[in-house]
C-alpha positions in Angstrom: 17.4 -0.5 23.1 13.9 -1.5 21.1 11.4 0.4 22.1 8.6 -0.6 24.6 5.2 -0.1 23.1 3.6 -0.9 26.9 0.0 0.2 26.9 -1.7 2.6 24.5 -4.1 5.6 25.9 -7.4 3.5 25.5 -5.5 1.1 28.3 -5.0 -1.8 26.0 -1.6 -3.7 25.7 -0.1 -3.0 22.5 2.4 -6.2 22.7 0.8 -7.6 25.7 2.0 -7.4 29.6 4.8 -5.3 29.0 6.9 -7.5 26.9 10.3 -6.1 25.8 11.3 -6.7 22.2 14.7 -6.8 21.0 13.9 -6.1 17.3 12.1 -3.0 16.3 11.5 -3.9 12.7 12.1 -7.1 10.8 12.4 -7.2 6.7 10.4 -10.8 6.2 11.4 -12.0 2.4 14.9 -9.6 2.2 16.0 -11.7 -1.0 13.0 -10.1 -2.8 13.3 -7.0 -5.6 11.6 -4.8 -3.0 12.8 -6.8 -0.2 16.6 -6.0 -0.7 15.5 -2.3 -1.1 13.6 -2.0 1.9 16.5 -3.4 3.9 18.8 -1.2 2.2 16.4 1.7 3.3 16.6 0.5 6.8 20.5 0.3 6.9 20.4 3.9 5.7 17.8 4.5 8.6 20.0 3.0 11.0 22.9 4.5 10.1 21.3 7.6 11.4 20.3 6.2 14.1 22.0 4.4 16.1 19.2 2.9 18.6 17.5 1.4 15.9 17.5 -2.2 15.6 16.7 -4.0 12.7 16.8 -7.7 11.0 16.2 -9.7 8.2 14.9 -12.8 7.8 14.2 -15.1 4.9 14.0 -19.1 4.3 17.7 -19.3 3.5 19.7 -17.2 5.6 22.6 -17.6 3.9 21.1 -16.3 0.3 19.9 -13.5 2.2 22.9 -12.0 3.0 24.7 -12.5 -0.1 21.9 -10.9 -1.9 22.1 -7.7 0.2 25.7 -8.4 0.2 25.2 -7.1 -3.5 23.3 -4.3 -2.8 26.0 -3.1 0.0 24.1 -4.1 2.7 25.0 -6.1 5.9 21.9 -6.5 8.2 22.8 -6.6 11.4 21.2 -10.3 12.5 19.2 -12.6 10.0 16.8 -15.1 11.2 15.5 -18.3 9.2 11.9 -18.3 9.3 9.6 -20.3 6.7 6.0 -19.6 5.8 6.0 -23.5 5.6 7.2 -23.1 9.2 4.4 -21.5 11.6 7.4 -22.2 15.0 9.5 -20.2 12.9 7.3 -17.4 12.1 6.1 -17.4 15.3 9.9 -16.8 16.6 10.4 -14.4 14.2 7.2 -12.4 15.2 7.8 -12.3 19.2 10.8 -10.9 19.1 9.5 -7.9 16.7 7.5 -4.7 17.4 6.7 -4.8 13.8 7.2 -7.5 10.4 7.2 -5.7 7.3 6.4 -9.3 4.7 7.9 -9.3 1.3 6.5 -13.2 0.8 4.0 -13.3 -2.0 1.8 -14.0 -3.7 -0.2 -12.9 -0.7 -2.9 -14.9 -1.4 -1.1 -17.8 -1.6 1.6 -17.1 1.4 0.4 -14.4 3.7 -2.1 -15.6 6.3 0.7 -17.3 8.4 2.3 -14.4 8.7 -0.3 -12.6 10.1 -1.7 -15.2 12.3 1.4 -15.4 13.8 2.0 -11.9 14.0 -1.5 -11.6 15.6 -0.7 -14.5 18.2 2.4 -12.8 19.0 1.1 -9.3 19.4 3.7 -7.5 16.9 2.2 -4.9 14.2 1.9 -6.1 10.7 2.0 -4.3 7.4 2.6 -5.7 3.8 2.5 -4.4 -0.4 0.0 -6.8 -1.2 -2.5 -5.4 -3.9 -4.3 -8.3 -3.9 -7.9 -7.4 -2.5 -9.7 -10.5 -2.4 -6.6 -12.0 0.2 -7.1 -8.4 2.1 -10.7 -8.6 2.5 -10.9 -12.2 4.1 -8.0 -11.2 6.2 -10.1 -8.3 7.6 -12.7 -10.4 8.5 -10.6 -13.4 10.5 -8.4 -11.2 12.1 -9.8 -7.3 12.7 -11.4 -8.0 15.8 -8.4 -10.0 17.4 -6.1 -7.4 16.5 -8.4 -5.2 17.8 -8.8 -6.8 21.1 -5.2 -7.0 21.4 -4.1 -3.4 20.1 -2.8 -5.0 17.2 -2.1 -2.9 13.7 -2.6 -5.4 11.0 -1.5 -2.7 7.7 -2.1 -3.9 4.2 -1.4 -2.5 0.6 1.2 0.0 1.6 3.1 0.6 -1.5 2.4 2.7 -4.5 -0.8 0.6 -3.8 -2.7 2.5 -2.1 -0.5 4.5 0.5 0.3 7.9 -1.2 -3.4 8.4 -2.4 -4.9 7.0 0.9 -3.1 9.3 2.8 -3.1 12.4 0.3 -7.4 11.5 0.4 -7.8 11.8 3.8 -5.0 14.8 4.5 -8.1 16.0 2.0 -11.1 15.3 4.0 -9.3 16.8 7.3 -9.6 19.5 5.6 -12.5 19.5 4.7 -13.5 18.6 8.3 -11.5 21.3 9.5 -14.2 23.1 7.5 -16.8 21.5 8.7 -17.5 20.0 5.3 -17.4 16.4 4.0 -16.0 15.1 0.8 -18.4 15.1 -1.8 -16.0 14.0 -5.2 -12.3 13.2 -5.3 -10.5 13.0 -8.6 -6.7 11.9 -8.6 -4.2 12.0 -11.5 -0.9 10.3 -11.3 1.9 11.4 -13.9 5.3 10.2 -14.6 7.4 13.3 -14.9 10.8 11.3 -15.6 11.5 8.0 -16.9 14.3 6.1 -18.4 14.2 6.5 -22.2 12.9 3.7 -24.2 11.3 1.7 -21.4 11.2 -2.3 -21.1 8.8 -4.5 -19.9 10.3 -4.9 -16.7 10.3 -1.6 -15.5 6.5 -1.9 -15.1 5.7 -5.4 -14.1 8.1 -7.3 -11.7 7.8 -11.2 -11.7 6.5 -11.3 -7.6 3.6 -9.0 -9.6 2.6 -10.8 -12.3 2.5 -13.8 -10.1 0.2 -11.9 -7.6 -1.7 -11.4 -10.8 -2.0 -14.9 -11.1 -2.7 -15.6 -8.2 -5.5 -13.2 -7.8 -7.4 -14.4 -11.2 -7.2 -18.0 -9.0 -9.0 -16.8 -5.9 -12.2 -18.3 -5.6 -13.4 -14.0 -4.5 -11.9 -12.6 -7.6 -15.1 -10.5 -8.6 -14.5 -8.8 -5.2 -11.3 -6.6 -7.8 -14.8 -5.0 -9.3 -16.4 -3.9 -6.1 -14.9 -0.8 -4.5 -17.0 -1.3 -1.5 -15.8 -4.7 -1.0 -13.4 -3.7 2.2 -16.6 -2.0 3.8 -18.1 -4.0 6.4 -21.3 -3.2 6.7 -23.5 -4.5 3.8 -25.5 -1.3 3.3 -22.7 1.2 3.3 -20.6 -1.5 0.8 -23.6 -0.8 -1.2 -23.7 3.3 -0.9 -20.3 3.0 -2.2 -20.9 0.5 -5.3 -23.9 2.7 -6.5 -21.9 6.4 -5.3 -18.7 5.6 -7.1 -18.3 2.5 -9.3 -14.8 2.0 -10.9 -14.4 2.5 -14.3 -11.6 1.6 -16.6 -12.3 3.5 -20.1 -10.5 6.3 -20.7 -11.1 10.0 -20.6 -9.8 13.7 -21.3 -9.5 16.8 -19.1 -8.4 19.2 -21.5 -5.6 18.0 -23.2 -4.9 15.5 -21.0 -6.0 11.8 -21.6 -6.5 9.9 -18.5 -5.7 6.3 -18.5 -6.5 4.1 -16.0 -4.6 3.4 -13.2 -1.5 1.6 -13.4 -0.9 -1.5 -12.9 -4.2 -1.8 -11.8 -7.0 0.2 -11.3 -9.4 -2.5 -9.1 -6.8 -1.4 -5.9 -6.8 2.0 -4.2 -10.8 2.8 -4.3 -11.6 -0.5 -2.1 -8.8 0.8 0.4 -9.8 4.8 0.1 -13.1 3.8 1.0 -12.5 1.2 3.9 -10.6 4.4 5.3 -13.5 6.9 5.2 -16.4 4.1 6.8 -13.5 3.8 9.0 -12.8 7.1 10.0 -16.7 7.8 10.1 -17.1 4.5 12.5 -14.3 6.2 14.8 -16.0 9.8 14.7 -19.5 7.8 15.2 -21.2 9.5 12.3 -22.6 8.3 9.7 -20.8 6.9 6.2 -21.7 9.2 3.6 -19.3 7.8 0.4 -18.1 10.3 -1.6 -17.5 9.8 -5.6 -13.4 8.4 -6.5 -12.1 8.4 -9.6 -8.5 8.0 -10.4 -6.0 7.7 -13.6 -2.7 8.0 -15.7 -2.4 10.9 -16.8 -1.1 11.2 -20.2 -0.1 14.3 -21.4 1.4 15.9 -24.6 1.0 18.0 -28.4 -2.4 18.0 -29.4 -0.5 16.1 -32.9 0.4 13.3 -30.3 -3.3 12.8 -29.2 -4.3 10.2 -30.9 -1.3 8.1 -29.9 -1.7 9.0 -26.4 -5.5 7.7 -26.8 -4.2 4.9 -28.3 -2.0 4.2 -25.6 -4.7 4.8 -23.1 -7.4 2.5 -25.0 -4.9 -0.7 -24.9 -4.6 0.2 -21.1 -8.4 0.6 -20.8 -9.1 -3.2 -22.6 -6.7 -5.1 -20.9 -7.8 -3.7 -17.5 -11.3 -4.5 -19.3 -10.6 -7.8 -20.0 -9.6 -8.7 -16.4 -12.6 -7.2 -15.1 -14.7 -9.2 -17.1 -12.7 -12.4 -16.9 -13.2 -11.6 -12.9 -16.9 -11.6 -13.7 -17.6 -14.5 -15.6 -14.9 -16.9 -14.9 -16.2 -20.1 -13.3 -13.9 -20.6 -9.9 -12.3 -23.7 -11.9 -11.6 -22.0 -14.9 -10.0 -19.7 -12.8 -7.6 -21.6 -10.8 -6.8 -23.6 -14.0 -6.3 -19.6 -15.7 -3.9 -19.1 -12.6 -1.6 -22.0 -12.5 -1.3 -21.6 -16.6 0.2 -18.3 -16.0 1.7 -18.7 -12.6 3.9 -21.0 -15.0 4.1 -19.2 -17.9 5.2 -15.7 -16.1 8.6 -14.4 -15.2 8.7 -15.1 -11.0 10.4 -13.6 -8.3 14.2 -11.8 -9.6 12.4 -10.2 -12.7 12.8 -6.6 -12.6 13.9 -3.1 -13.9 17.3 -3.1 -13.7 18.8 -1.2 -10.7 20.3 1.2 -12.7 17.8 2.7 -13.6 15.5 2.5 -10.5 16.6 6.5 -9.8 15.7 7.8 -12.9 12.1 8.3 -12.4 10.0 11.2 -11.0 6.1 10.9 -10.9 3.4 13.0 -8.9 0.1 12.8 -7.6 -2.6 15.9 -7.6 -6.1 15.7 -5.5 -9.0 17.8 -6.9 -11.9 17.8 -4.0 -14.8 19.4 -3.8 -17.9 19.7 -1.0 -21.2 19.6 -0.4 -21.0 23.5 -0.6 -18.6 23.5 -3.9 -15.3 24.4 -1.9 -12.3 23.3 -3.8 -9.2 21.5 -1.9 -6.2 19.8 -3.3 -3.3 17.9 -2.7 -0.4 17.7 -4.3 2.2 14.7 -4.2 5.3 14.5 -5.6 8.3 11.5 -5.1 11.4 10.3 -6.6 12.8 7.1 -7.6 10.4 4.2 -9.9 6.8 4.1 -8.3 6.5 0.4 -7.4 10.6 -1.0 -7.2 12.3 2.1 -5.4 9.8 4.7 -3.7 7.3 1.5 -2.3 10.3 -0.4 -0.7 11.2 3.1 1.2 8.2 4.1 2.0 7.2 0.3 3.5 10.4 0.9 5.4 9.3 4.1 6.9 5.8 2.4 7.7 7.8 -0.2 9.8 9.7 3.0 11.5 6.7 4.3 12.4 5.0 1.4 13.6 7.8 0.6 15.9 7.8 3.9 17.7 5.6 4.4 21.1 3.3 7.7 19.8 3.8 8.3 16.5 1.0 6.6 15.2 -2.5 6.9 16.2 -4.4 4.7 19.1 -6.2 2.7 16.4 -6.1 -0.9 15.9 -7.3 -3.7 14.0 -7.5 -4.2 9.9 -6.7 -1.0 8.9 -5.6 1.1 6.0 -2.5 2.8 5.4 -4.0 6.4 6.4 -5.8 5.1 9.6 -3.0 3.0 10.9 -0.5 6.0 10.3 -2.4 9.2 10.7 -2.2 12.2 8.6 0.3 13.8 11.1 2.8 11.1 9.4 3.0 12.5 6.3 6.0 14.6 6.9 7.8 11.6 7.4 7.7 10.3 4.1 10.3 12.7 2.6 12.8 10.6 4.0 11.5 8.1 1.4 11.2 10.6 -1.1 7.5 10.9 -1.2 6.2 14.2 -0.5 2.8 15.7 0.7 1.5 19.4 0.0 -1.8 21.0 0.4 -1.6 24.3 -1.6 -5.2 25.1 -2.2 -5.5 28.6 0.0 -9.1 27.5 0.5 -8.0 25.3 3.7 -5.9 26.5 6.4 -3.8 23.3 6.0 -2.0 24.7 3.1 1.2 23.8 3.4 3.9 21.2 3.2 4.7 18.6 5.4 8.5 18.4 6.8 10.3 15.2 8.1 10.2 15.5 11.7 13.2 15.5 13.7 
């Protein structure tokens, strides 16, 4: 039987007076690259667990279950529901605890889904990377959801949920302390890949159209401003002047640090938003602490100048869109957009899905204090970063989501680590995403376990 949210310890009415779902998670856009591998994750899930119950649900049923047909996969009810359609979004959302969307571009396809998700008091969470879309979605629709003990959970795939969470597993520790965050530094690596990569294996047609659609958005300078998910105007500020996003590349050791892939004008809005809002909850005051982030490149010190080669092209196309976000008239723009909305692959080009397993990448977190202690987190996970690990750990979002008390009593707009909590990291090994904290400075050293 689906689980009964009923009311959460504050007294508010997660799903309203009582109601009884009968759908604890529903895979919105299952015909998707990440779609089909969420529901796949799910069926897995299930197959474990027996009270689980799950659907699908897409514009044509009938592709639907052909395409997960493919991928071995036989949901157990689909439901047609039509972003074009806000009755059929609005069935689709009453009977769920929680819609995990696949249906992008975001910017051009997700507000229905969340206004009816909102209206019909299910829990929302999405892979969009597409700031601009989450920022005005914050503002129409935090308080509601607040008001209405709604979780409204955005950019949860490789973008930005492993380093939101491994950042604030970080400043609990640091709290623990009773320290604050004064500079976080992550490196992302890709310890195993297929040989001779292709195209595809980085950029999947639903991305390069979110691409698209972002350089159309009449906001898109908001990619530049890592402050741009703060609320208030004066801490948004702190943030631009305390840690301003940088794309050119660098060298610890070594090393040569990239920038982020695919994009590195995504995880520092949402790492931030989480620490104002974690602040806001512990009613003290916002005190932004310095983010940087990269690619780590590693290697001989004969293949330097290759690797800095490699990281330079990375560096000026990322470059480029920054300042074609800062100049670019909002017409040019939206003419820019629909020129390469049609010249892009679109949704169905992707890596191909045998080689989706062959990849292993980690994550380390250096922090430091106000009083120079060290902390670090270490994340490690199998399977390619954006096509296999995101659809699994999306899945595992919409798992926790749908059980009564194993999230935190926080509602509204949030980010990946506030809507989840820390205590969830354990979970994620299910996905294949794994959380440590090593550093024998904190007493949180240690890895998290899946719990029973």
């Amino acid at each position: 039987m689906a689980a009964d949210l009923g009311q959460g310890k504050d007294g508010r009415d997660r799903l309203g007076p009582m109601i009884q779902r009968d759908i604890d998670v529903v895979v919105f856009g299952a015909t998707s690259i990440t779609g089909r591998h969420v529901a796949a994750y799910l069926a897995q899930r299930a197959s474990e667990r027996p009270e689980l119950h799950w659907a699908v649900a897409a514009r044509d049923g009938s592709k639907a279950e052909r395409v997960l047909a493919e991928e071995g996969v036989k949901p157990p009810e689909t439901i047609v529901a039509d972003v074009g359609n806000p009755s059929s979004l609005a069935a689709m959302a009453s009977r769920a605890i929680v819609v995990l969307n696949l249906v992008g571009p975001y910017t051009l396809y997700g507000e229905p889904v969340i206004e009816a998700c909102v209206d019909a008091g299910s829990h929302y969470a999405d892979l969009t990377g597409e700031i601009p879309f989450v920022r005005r979605m914050n503002t129409a629709f935090d308080a509601r959801a607040r008001a209405g003990g709604i979780k409204i959970v955005q950019v949860c795939g490789f973008e930005a949920l492993p380093p939101d969470l491994g950042v604030a597993l970080a400043a609990e520790a640091a709290a623990e302390a009773g320290e604050q965050l004064l500079e976080v530094d992550l490196e992302t690596r890709i310890v195993l890949q297929p040989t001779l990569p292709r195209p595809s294996d980085v950029l999947s047609g639903g991305t390069l159209q979110s691409i698209a659609a972002v350089a159309g958005d009449p906001e898109v300078a908001c990619i530049l401003d890592p402050g741009c998910l703060v609320a208030d105007p004066g801490a948004a500020q702190a943030v631009r002047l305390r840690s301003p996003i940088r794309v050119r590349p660098r060298r610890r050791d070594s090393t040569v640090i990239a920038p982020m892939s695919p994009a590195a004008f995504i995880n520092p809005a949402v790492i931030h938003r989480s620490a104002a809002l974690r602040a806001e909850e512990h009613g003290e005051p916002f005190t932004p602490f310095a983010y940087s982030e990269g690619l780590a490149i590693g290697g001989s010190t004969a293949s330097l100048p290759v690797r800095y080669a490699v990281a330079g092209t990375l560096s000026g196309i990322q470059g480029v869109m920054g300042l074609l976000a800062h100049a670019t008239r909002p017409d040019v723009g939206r003419a820019v957009s629909r020129f390469v909305a049609r010249t892009l692959p679109t949704s169905g080009y992707g890596p191909a899905r045998d080689r989706l397993e062959r990849w292993r990448w980690e994550m380390s977190i250096q922090a430091r204090t106000a009083t120079s202690r060290e902390l670090r987190v270490e994340i490690s996970a199998d399977g390619h970063p954006g096509y296999l690990t995101t659809p699994r750990m999306l899945g595992e979002v919409g798992l926790l989501l749908s059980e009564a008390g194993s999230t935190p009593d926080r509602f509204g707009c949030l980010t990946p680590s506030t809507a989840l909590g820390t205590s969830s990291a354990g979970r994620f090994a299910r996905a294949g995403l794994r959380f440590s904290l090593p550093s024998a400075a904190t007493p949180l050293h240690r890895t998290f376990h899946d719990s029973p």
